[in-house]
Residue frames relative to the residue before (quaternion, step in Angstrom):
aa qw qx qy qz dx dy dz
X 1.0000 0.0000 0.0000 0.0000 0.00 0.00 0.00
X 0.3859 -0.7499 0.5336 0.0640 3.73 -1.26 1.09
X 0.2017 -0.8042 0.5584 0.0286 3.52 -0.01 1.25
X 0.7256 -0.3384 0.4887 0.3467 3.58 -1.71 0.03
X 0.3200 -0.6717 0.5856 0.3218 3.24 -0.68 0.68
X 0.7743 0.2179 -0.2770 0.5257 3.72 -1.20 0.72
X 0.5337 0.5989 -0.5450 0.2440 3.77 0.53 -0.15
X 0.7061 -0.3734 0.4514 0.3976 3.44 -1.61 -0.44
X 0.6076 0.4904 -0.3742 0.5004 3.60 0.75 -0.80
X 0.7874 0.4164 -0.3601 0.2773 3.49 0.12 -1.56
X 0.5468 0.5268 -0.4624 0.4580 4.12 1.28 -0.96
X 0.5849 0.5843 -0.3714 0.4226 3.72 0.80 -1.02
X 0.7482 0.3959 -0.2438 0.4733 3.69 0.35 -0.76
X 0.5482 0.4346 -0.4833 0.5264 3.52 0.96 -0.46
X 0.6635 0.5632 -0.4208 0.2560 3.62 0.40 -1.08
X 0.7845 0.5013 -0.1083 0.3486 3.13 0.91 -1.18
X 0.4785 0.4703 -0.3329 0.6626 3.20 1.93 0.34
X 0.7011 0.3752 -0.3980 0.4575 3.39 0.28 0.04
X 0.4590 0.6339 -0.5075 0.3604 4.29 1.02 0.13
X 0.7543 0.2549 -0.3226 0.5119 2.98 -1.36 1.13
X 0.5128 0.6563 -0.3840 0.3986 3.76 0.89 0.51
X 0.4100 -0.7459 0.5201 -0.0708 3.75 -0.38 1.58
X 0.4167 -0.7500 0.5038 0.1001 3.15 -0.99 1.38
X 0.4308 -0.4571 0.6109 0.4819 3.98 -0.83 0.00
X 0.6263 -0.3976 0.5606 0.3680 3.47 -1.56 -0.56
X 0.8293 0.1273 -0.1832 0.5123 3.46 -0.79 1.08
X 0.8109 -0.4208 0.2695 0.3047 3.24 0.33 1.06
X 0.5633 0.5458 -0.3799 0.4903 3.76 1.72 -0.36
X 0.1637 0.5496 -0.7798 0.2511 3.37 -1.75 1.76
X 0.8888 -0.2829 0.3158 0.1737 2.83 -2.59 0.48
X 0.6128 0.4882 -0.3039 0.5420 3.49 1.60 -1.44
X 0.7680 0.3825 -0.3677 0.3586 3.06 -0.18 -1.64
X 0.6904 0.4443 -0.4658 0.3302 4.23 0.40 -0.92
X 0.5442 0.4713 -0.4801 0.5012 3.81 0.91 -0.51
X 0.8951 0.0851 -0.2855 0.3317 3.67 -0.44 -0.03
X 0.5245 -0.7688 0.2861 0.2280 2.88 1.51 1.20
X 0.4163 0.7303 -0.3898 0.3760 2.88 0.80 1.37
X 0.0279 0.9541 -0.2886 0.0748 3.39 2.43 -0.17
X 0.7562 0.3959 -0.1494 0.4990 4.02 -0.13 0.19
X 0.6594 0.3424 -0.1779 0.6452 3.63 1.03 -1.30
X 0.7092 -0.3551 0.4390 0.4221 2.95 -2.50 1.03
X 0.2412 -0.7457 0.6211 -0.0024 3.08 -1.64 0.95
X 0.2448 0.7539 -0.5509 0.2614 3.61 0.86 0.47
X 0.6760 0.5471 -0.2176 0.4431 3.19 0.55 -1.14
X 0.7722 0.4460 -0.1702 0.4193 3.66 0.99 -1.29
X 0.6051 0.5563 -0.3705 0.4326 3.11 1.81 0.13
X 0.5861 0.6114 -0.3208 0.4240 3.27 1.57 -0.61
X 0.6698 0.5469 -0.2272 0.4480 3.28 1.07 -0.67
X 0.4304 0.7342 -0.2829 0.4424 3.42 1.68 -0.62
X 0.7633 0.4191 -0.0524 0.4888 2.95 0.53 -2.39
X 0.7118 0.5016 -0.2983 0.3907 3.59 0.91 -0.30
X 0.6449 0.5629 -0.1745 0.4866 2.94 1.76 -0.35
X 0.5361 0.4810 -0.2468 0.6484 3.29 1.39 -0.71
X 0.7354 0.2812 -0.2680 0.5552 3.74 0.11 -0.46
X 0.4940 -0.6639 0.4576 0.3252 3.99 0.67 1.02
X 0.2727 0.8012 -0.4296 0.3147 3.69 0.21 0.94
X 0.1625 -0.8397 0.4832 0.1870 3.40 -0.69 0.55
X 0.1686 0.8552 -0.4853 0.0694 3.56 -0.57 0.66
X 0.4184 -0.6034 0.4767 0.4833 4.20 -0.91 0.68
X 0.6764 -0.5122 0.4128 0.3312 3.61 -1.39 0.45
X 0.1626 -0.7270 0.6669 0.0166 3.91 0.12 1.40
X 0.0528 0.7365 -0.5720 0.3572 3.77 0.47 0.97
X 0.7998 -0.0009 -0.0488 0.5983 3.50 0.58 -1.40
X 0.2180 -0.8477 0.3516 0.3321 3.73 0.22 1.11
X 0.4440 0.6959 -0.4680 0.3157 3.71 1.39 -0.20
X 0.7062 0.3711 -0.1835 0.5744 3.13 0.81 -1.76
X 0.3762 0.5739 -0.5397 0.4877 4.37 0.65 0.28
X 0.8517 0.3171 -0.2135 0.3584 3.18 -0.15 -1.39
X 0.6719 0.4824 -0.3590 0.4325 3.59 0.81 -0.49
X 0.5418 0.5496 -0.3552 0.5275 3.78 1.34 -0.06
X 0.7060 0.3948 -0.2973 0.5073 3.45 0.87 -0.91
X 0.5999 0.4623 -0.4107 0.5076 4.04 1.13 -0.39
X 0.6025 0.5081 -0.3851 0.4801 4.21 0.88 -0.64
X 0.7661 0.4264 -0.2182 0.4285 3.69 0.94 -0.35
X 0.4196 -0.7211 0.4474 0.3221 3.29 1.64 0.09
X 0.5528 0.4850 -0.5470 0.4001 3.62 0.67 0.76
X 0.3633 0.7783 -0.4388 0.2640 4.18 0.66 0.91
X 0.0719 0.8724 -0.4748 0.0915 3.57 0.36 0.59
X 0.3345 -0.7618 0.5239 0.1827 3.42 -1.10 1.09
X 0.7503 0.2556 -0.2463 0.5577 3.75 1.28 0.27
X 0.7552 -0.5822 0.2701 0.1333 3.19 -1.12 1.36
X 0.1441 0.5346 -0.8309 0.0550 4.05 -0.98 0.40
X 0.6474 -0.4243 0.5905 0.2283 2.35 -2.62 0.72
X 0.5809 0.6838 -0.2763 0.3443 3.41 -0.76 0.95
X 0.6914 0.5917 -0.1220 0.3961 2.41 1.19 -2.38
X 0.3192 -0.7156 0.5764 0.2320 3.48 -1.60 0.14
X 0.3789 -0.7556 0.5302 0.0667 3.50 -0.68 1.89
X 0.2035 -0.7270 0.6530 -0.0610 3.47 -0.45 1.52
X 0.3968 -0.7916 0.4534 -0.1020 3.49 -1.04 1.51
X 0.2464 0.7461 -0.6127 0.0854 3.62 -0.63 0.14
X 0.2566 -0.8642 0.4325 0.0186 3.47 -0.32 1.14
X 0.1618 -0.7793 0.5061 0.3324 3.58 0.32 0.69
X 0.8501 0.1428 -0.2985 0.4096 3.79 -1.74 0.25
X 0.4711 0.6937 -0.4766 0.2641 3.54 0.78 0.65
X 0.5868 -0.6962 0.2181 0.3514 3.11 1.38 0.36
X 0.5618 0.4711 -0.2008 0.6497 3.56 2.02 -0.13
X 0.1165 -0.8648 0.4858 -0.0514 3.55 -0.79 1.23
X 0.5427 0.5072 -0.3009 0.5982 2.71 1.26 1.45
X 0.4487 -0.5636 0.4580 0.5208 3.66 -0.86 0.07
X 0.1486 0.7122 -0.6794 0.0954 3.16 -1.32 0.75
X 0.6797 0.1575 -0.4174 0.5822 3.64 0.26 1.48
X 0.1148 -0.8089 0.5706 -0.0834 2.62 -1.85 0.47
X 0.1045 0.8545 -0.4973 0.1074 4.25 -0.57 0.96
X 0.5432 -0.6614 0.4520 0.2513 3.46 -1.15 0.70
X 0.3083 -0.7442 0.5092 0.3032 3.46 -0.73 1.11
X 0.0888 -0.7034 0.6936 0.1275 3.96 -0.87 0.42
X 0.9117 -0.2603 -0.0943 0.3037 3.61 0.47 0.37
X 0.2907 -0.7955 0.5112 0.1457 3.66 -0.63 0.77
X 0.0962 -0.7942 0.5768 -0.1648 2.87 -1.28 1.36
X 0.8045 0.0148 0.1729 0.5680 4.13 -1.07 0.42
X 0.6278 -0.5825 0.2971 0.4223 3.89 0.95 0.81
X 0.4758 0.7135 -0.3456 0.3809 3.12 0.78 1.07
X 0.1025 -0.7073 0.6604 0.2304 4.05 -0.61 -0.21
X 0.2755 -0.5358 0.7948 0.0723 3.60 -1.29 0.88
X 0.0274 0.7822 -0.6098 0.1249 3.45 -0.70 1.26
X 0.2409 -0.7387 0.6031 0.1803 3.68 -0.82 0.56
X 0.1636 -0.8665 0.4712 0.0205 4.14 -0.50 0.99
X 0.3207 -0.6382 0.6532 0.2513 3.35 -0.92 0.30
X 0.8953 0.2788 0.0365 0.3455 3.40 -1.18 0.09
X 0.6696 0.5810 -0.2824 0.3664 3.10 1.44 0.52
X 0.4146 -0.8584 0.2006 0.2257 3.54 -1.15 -0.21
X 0.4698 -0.5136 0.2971 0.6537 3.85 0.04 -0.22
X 0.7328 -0.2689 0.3888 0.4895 3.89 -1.28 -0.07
X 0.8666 0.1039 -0.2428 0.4234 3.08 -1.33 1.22
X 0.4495 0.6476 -0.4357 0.4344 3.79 1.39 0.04
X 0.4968 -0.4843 0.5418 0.4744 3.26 -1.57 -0.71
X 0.5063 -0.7350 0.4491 0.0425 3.52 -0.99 1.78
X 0.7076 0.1717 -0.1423 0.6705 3.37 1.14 -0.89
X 0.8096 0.1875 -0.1710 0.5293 4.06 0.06 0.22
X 0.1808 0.9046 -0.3539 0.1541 3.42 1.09 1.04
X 0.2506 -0.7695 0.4147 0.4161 3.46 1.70 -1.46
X 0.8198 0.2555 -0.2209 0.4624 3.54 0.22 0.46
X 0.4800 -0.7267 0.4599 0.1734 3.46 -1.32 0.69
X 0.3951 0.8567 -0.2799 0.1779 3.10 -0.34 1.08
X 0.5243 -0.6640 0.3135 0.4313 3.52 -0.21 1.30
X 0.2909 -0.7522 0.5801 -0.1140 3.19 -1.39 1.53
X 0.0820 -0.7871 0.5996 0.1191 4.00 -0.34 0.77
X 0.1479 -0.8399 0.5222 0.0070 3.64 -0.58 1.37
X 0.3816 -0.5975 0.6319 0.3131 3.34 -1.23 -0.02
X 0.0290 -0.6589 0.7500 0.0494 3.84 -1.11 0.26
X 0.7358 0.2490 -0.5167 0.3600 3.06 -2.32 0.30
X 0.8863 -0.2765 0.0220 0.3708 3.45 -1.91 0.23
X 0.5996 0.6380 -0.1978 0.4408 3.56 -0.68 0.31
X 0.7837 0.4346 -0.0993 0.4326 3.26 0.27 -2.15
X 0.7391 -0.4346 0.4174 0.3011 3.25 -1.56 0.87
X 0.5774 0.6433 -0.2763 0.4200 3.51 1.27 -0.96
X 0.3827 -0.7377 0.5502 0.0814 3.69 -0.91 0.78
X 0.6492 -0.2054 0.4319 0.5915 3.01 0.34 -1.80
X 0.1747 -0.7459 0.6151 0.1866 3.38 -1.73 -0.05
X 0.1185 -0.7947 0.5809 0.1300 3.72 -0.62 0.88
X 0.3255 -0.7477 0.5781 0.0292 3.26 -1.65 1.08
X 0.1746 -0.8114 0.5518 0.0810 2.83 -0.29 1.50
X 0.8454 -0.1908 0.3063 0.3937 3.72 -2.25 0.30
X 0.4140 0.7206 -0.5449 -0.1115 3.57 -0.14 -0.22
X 0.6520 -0.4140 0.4033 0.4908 3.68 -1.38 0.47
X 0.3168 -0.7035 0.4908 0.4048 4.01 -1.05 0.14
X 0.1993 0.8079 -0.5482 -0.0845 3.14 -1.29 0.52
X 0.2142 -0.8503 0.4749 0.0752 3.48 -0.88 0.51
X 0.1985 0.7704 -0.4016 0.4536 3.73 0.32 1.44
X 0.6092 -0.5381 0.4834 0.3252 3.35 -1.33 -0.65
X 0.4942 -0.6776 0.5218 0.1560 3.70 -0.82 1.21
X 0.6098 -0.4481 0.5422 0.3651 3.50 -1.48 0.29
X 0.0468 -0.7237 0.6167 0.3061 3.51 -0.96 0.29
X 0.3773 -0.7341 0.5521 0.1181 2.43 -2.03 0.49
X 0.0548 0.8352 -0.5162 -0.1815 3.46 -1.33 0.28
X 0.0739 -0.8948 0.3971 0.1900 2.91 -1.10 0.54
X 0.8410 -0.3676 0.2843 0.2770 2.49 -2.22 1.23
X 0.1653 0.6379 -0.7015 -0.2716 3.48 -1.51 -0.56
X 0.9136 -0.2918 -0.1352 0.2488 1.96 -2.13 1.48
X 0.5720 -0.7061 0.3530 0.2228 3.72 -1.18 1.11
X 0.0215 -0.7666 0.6322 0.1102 3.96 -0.08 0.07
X 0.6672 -0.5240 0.5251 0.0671 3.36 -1.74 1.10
X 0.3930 -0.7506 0.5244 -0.0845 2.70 -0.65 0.86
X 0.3593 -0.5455 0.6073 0.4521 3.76 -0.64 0.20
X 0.7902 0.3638 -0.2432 0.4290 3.01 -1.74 1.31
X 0.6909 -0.4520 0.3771 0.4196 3.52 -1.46 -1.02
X 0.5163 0.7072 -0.3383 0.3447 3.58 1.99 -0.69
X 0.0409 -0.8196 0.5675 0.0667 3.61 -1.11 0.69
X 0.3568 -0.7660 0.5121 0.1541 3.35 -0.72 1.09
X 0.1326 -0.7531 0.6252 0.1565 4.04 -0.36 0.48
């Protein structure tokens, strides 16, 4: 199916074509070289990817701290979820006191967000610097790894959403392949 350019659906479908995608070694991928950012955690450079490919505008979530404070100076910060939205992170005991990851929600469910991630991992991996894309079931509101959520511009539309499913939990493959 062929969304609106710039709508919510279409960034959502790009996202969701890109799950199950595998970093090079060291942090080198498709996201990070489009925003020329090649080498460094690349969550962020995927979001900007998918927003790009689906004819979106968005500020360069590269660094997702300095992301989220652009999207809170513009009054686009919200403490409840649309499909669309971008799920801003802050992991307690990860050693980084600050938001530092980020993923698109594609669908919300039983107080949840069904998020799709760059750069992340199965359970017990590294969450924000993980290597692979891949649909993520979060918790949100007090407590939760979740911060905030920012709504970006999106083309209107009013219709039916990509579905989604999700996977449980990824397993390794021999090699670099992963199997959701």
């Amino acid at each position: 199916m062929t969304f609106p350019t710039g709508s919510a659906p279409a960034i959502i479908e790009k996202a969701l074509a890109e799950v199950g995608y595998v970093e090079e070694p060291e942090n080198l991928t498709k996201y990070g070289e489009f925003m020329k950012s090649d080498g460094l955690p690349w969550c962020g450079s995927f979001v900007n990817w998918c927003f790009h490919q689906a004819g979106a505008k968005l500020p360069s979530m590269v660094s997702t701290a300095m992301g989220a404070h652009r999207m809170k100076e513009v009054g686009r910060w919200f403490d409840d979820p649309q499909l669309g939205d971008l799920a801003f992170f802050d992991f307690p005991h990860d050693g980084v006191d600050r938001i530092s990851h980020i993923g698109i929600v594609v669908k919300i469910e039983n107080g949840e967000v069904i998020t799709v991630e760059g750069n992340t991992a199965p359970s017990g991996g590294d969450q924000r610097n993980g290597g692979m894309v891949m649909i993520k079931t979060r918790a949100f509101g007090k407590g939760s790894s979740i911060v905030g959520f920012a709504r970006p511009k999106f083309v209107p539309y009013k219709g039916e959403y990509p579905a989604v499913e999700v996977p449980k939990e990824a397993t390794k493959k021999k090699g670099k392949k992963w199997k959701q």
